[in-house]
Biotite code that builds the C-alpha atoms (Angstrom):
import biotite.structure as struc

atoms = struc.array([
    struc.Atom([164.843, 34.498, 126.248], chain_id="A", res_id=1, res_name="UNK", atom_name="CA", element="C"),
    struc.Atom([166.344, 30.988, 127.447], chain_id="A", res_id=2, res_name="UNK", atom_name="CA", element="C"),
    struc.Atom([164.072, 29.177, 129.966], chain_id="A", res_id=3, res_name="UNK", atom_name="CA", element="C"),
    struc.Atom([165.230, 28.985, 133.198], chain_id="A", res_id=4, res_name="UNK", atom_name="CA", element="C"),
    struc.Atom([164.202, 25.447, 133.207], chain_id="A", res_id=5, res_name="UNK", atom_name="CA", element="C"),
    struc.Atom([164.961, 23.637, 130.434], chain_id="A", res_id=6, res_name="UNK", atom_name="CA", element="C"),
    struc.Atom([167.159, 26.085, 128.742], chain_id="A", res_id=7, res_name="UNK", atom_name="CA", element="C"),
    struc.Atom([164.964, 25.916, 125.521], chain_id="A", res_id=8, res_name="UNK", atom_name="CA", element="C"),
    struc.Atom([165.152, 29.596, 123.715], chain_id="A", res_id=9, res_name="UNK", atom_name="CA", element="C"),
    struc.Atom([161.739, 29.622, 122.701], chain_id="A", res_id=10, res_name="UNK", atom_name="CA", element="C"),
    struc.Atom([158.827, 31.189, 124.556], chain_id="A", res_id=11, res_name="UNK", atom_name="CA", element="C"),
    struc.Atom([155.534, 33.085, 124.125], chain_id="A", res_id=12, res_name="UNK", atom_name="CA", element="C"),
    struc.Atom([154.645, 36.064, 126.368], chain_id="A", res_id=13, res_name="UNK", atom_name="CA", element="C"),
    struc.Atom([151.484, 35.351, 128.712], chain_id="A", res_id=14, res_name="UNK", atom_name="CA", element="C"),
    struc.Atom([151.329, 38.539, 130.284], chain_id="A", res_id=15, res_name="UNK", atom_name="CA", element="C"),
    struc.Atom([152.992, 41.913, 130.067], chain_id="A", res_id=16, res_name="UNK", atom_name="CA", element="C"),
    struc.Atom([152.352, 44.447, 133.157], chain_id="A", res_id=17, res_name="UNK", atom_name="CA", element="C"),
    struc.Atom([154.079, 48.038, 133.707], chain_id="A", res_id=18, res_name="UNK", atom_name="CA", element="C"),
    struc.Atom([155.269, 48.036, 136.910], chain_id="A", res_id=19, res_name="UNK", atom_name="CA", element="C"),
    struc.Atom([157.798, 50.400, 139.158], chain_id="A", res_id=20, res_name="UNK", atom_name="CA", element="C"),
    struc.Atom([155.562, 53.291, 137.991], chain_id="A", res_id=21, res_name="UNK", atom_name="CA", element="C"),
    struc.Atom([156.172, 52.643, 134.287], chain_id="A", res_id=22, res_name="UNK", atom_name="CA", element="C"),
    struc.Atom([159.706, 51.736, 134.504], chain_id="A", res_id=23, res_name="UNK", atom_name="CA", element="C"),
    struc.Atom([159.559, 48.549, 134.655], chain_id="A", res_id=24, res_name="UNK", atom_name="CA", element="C"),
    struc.Atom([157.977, 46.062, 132.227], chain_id="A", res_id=25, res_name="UNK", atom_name="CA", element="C"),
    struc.Atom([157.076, 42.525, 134.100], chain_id="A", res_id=26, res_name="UNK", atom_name="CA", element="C"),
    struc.Atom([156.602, 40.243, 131.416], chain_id="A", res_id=27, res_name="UNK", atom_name="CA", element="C"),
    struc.Atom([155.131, 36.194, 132.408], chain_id="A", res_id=28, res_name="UNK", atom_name="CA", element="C"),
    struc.Atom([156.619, 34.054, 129.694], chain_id="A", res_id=29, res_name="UNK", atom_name="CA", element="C"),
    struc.Atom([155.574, 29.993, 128.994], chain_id="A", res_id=30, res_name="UNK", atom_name="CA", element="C"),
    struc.Atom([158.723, 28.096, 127.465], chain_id="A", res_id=31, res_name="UNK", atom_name="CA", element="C"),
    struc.Atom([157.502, 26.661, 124.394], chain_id="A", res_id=32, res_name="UNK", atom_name="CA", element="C"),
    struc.Atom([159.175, 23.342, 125.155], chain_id="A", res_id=33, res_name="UNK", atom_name="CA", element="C"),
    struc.Atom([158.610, 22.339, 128.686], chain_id="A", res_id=34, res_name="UNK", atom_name="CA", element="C"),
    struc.Atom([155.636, 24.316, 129.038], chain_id="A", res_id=35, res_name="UNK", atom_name="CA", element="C"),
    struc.Atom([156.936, 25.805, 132.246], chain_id="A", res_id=36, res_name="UNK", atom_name="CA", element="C"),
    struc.Atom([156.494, 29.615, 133.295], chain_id="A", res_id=37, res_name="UNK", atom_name="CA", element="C"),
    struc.Atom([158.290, 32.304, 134.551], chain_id="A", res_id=38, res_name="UNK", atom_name="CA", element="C"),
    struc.Atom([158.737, 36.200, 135.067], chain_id="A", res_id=39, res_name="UNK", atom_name="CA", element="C"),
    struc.Atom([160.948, 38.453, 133.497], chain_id="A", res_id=40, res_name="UNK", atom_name="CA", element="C"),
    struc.Atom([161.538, 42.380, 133.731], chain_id="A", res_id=41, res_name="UNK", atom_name="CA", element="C"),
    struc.Atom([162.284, 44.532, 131.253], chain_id="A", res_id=42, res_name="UNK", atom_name="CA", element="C"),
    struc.Atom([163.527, 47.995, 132.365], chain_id="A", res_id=43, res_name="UNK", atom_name="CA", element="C"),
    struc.Atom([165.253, 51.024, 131.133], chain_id="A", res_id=44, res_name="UNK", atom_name="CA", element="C"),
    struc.Atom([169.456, 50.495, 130.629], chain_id="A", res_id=45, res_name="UNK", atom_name="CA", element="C"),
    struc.Atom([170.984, 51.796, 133.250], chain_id="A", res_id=46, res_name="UNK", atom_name="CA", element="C"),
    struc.Atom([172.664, 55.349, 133.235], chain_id="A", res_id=47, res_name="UNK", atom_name="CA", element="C"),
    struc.Atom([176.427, 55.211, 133.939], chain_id="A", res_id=48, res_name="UNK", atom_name="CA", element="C"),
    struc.Atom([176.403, 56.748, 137.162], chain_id="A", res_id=49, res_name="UNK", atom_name="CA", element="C"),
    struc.Atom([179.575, 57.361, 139.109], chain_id="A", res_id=50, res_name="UNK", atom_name="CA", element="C"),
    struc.Atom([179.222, 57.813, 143.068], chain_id="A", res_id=51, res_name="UNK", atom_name="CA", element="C"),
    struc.Atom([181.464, 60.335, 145.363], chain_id="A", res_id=52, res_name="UNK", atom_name="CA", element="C"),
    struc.Atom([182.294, 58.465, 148.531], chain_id="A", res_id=53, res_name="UNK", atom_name="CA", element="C"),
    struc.Atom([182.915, 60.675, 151.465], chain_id="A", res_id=54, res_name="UNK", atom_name="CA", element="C"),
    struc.Atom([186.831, 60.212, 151.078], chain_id="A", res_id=55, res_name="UNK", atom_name="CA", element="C"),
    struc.Atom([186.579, 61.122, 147.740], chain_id="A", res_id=56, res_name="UNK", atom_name="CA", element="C"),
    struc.Atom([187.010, 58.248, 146.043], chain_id="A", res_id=57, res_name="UNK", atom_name="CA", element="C"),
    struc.Atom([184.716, 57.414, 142.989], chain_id="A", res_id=58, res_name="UNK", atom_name="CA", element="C"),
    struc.Atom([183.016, 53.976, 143.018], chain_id="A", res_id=59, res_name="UNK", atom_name="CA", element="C"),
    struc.Atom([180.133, 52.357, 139.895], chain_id="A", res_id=60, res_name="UNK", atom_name="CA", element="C"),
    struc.Atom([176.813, 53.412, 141.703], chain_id="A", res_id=61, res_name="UNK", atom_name="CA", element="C"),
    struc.Atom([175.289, 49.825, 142.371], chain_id="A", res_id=62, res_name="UNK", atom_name="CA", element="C"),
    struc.Atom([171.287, 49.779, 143.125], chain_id="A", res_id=63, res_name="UNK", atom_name="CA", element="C"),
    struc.Atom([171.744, 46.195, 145.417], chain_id="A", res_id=64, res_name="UNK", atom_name="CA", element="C"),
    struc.Atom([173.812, 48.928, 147.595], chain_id="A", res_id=65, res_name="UNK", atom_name="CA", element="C"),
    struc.Atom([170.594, 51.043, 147.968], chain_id="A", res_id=66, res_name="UNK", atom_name="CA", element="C"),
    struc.Atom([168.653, 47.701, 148.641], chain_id="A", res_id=67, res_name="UNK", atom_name="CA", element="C"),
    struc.Atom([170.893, 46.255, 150.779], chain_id="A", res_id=68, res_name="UNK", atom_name="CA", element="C"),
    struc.Atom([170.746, 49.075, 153.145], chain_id="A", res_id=69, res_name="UNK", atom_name="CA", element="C"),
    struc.Atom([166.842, 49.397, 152.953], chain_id="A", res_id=70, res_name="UNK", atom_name="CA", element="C"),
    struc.Atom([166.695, 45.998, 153.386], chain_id="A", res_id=71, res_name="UNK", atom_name="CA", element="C"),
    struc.Atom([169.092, 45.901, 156.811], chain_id="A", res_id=72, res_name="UNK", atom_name="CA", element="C"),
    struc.Atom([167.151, 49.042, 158.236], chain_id="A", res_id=73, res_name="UNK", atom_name="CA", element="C"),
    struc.Atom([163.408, 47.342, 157.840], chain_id="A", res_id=74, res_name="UNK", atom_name="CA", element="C"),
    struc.Atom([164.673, 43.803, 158.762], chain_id="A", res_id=75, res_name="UNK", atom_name="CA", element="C"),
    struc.Atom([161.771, 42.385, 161.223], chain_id="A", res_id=76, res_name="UNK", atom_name="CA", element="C"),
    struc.Atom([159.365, 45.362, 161.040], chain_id="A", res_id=77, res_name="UNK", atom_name="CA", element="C"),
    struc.Atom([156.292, 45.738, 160.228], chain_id="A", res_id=78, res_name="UNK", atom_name="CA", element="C"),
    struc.Atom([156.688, 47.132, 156.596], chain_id="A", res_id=79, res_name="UNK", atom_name="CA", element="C"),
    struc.Atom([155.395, 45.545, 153.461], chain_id="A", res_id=80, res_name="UNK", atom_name="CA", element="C"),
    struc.Atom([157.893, 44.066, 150.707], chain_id="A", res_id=81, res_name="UNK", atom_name="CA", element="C"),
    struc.Atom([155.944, 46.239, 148.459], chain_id="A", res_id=82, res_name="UNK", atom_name="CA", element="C"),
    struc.Atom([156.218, 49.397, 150.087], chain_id="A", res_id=83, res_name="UNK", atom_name="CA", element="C"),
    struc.Atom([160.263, 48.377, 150.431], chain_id="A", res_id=84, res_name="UNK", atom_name="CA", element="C"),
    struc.Atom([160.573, 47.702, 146.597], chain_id="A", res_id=85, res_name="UNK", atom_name="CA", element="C"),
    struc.Atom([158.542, 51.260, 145.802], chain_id="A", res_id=86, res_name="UNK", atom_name="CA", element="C"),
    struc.Atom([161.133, 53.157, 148.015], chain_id="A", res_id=87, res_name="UNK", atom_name="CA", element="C"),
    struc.Atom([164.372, 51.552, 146.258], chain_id="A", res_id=88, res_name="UNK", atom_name="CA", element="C"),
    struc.Atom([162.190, 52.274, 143.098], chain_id="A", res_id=89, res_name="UNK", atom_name="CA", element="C"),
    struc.Atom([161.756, 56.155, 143.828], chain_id="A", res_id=90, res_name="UNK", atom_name="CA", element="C"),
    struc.Atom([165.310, 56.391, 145.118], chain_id="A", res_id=91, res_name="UNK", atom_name="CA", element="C"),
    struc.Atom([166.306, 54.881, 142.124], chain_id="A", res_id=92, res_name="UNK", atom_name="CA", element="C"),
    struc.Atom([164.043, 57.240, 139.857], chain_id="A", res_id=93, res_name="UNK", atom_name="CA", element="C"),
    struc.Atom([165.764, 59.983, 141.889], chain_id="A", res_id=94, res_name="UNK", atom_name="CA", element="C"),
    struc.Atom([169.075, 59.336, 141.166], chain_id="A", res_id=95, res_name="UNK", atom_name="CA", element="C"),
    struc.Atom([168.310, 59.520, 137.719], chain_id="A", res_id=96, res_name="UNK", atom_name="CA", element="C"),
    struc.Atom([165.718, 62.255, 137.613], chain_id="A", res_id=97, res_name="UNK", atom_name="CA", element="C"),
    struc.Atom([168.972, 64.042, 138.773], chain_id="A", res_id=98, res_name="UNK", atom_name="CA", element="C"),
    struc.Atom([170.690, 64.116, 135.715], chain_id="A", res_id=99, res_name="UNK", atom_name="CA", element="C"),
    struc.Atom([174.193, 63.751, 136.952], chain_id="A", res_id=100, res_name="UNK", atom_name="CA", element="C"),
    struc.Atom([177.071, 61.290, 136.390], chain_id="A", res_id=101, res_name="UNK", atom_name="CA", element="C"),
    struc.Atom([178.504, 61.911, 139.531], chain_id="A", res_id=102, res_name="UNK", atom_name="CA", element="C"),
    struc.Atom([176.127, 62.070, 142.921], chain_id="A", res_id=103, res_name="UNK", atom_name="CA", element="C"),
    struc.Atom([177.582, 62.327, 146.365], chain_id="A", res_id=104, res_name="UNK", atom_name="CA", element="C"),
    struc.Atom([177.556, 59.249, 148.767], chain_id="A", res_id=105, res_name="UNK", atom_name="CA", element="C"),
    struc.Atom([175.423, 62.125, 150.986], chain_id="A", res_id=106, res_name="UNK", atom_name="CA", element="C"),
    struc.Atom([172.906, 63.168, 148.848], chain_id="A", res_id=107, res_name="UNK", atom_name="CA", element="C"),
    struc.Atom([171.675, 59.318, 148.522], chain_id="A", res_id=108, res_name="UNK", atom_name="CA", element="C"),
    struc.Atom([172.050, 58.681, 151.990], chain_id="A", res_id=109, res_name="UNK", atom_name="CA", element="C"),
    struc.Atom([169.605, 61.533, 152.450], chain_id="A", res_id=110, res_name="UNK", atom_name="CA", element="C"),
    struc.Atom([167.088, 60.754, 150.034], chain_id="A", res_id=111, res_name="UNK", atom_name="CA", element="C"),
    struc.Atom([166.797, 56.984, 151.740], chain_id="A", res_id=112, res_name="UNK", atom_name="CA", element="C"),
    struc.Atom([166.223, 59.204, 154.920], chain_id="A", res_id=113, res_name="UNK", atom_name="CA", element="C"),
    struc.Atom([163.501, 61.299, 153.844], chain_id="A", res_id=114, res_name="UNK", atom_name="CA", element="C"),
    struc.Atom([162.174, 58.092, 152.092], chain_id="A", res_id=115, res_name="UNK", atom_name="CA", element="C"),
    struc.Atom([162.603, 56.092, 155.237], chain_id="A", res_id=116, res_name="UNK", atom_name="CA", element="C"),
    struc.Atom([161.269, 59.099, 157.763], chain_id="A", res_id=117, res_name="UNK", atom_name="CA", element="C"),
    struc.Atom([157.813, 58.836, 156.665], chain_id="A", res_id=118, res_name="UNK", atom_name="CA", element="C"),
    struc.Atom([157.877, 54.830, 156.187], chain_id="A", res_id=119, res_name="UNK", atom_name="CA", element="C"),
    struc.Atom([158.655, 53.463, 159.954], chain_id="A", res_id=120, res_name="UNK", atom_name="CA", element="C"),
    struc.Atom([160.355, 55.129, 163.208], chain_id="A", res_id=121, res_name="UNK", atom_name="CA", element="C"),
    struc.Atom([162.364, 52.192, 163.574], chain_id="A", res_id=122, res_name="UNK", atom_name="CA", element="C"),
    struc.Atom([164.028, 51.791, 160.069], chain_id="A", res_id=123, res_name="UNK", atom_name="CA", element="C"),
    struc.Atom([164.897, 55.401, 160.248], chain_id="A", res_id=124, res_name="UNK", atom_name="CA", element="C"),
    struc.Atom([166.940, 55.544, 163.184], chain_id="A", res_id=125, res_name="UNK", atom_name="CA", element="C"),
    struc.Atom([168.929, 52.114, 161.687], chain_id="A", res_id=126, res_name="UNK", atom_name="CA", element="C"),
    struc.Atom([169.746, 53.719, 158.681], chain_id="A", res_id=127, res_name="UNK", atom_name="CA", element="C"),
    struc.Atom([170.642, 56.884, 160.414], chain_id="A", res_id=128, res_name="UNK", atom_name="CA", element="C"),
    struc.Atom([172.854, 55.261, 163.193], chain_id="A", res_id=129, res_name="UNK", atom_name="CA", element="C"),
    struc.Atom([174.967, 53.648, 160.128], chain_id="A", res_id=130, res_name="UNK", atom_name="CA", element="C"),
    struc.Atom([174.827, 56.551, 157.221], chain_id="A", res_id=131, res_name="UNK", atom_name="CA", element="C"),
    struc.Atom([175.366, 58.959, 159.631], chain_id="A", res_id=132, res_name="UNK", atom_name="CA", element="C"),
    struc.Atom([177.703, 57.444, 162.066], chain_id="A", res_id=133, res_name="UNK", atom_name="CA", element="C"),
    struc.Atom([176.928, 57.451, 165.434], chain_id="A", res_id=134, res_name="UNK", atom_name="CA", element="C"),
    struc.Atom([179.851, 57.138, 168.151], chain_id="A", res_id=135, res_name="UNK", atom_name="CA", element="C"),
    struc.Atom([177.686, 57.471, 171.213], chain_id="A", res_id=136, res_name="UNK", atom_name="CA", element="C"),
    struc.Atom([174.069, 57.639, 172.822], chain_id="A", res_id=137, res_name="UNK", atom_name="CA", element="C"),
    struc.Atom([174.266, 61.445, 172.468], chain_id="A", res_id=138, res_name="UNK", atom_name="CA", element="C"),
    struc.Atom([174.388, 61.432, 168.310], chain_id="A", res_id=139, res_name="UNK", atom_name="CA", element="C"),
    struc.Atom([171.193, 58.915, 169.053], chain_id="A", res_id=140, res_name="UNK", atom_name="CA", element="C"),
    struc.Atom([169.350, 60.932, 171.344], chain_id="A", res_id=141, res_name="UNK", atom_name="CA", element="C"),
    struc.Atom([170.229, 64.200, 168.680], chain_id="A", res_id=142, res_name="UNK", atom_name="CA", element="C"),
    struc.Atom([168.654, 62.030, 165.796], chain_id="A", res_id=143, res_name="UNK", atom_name="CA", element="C"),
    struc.Atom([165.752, 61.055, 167.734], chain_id="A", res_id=144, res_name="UNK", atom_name="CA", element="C"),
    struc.Atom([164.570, 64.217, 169.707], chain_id="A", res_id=145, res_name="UNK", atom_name="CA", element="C"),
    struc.Atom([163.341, 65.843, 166.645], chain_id="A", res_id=146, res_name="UNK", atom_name="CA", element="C"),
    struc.Atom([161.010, 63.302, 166.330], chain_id="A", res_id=147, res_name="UNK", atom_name="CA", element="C"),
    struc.Atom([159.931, 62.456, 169.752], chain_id="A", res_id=148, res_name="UNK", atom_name="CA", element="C"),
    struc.Atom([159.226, 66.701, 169.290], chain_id="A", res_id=149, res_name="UNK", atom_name="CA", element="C"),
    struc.Atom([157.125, 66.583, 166.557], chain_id="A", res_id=150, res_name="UNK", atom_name="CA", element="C"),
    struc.Atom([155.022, 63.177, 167.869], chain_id="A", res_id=151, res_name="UNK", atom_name="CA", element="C"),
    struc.Atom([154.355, 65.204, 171.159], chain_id="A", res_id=152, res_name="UNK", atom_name="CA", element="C"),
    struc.Atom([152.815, 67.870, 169.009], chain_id="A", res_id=153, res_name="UNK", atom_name="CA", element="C"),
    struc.Atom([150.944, 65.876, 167.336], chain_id="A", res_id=154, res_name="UNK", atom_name="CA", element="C"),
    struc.Atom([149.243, 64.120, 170.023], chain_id="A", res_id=155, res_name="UNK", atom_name="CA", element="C"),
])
């Protein structure tokens, strides 16, 4: 592994920690020249997943995609990073776990949502005005009342 730093390509592992649930492998590495550190991750090679957009067209499924998304829809609330990174992990693990080479545009929009659901009100709803394309206030209030339902009943 080349240091980021000096670009030496000789280093000793410090640390080595699973992380992602054991799909992940964070490894803290000291360059052997400048004595620097720094973090790599070592993680399973990807699966050659192919993802079917809702005109039908067939695109490389990208994981910044899923993270870009989460990202927009928590932007400025209250959420941990951590609990961010463990939802793009488990819709990541999902994707797999699925065993396909092809998975529908729809079926990961809805596994963000039931991810996002039970995370934060607020991140929901963002997600859900863009995946699911709102034109006007009534697709918003149809999204919403379910849950202002279910918050009544629990209170």
């Amino acid at each position: 592994m080349k240091c980021p730093f000096c670009q030496a390509d000789n280093d000793r592992v410090i640390d080595s920690r699973s992380h992602e649930e054991g799909y992940v492998i964070r490894r803290r590495r000291q360059c052997c020249g400048c004595e620097r550190r720094f973090t790599t991750y070592e993680r399973v090679a990807e699966m050659d997943v192919r993802v079917i957009k809702k005109d039908g067209t067939r695109e490389q499924y990208l994981p910044e995609k899923i993270r870009r998304g989460i990202e927009l829809a928590c932007w400025k609330r209250p959420i941990p990073t951590g609990r961010v990174e463990q939802i793009i992990g488990d819709v990541q693990q999902d994707i797999y776990l699925m065993g396909e080479t092809e998975v529908e545009s729809r079926s990961i929009g809805e596994l963000i949502m039931e991810k996002l659901i039970d995370l934060d009100h607020v991140a929901y709803i963002r997600f859900a005005s863009v995946y699911r394309e709102f034109k006007d206030l009534h697709d918003f209030v149809d999204e919403v009342s379910p849950m202002l339902n279910r918050a009544r009943g629990k209170g």
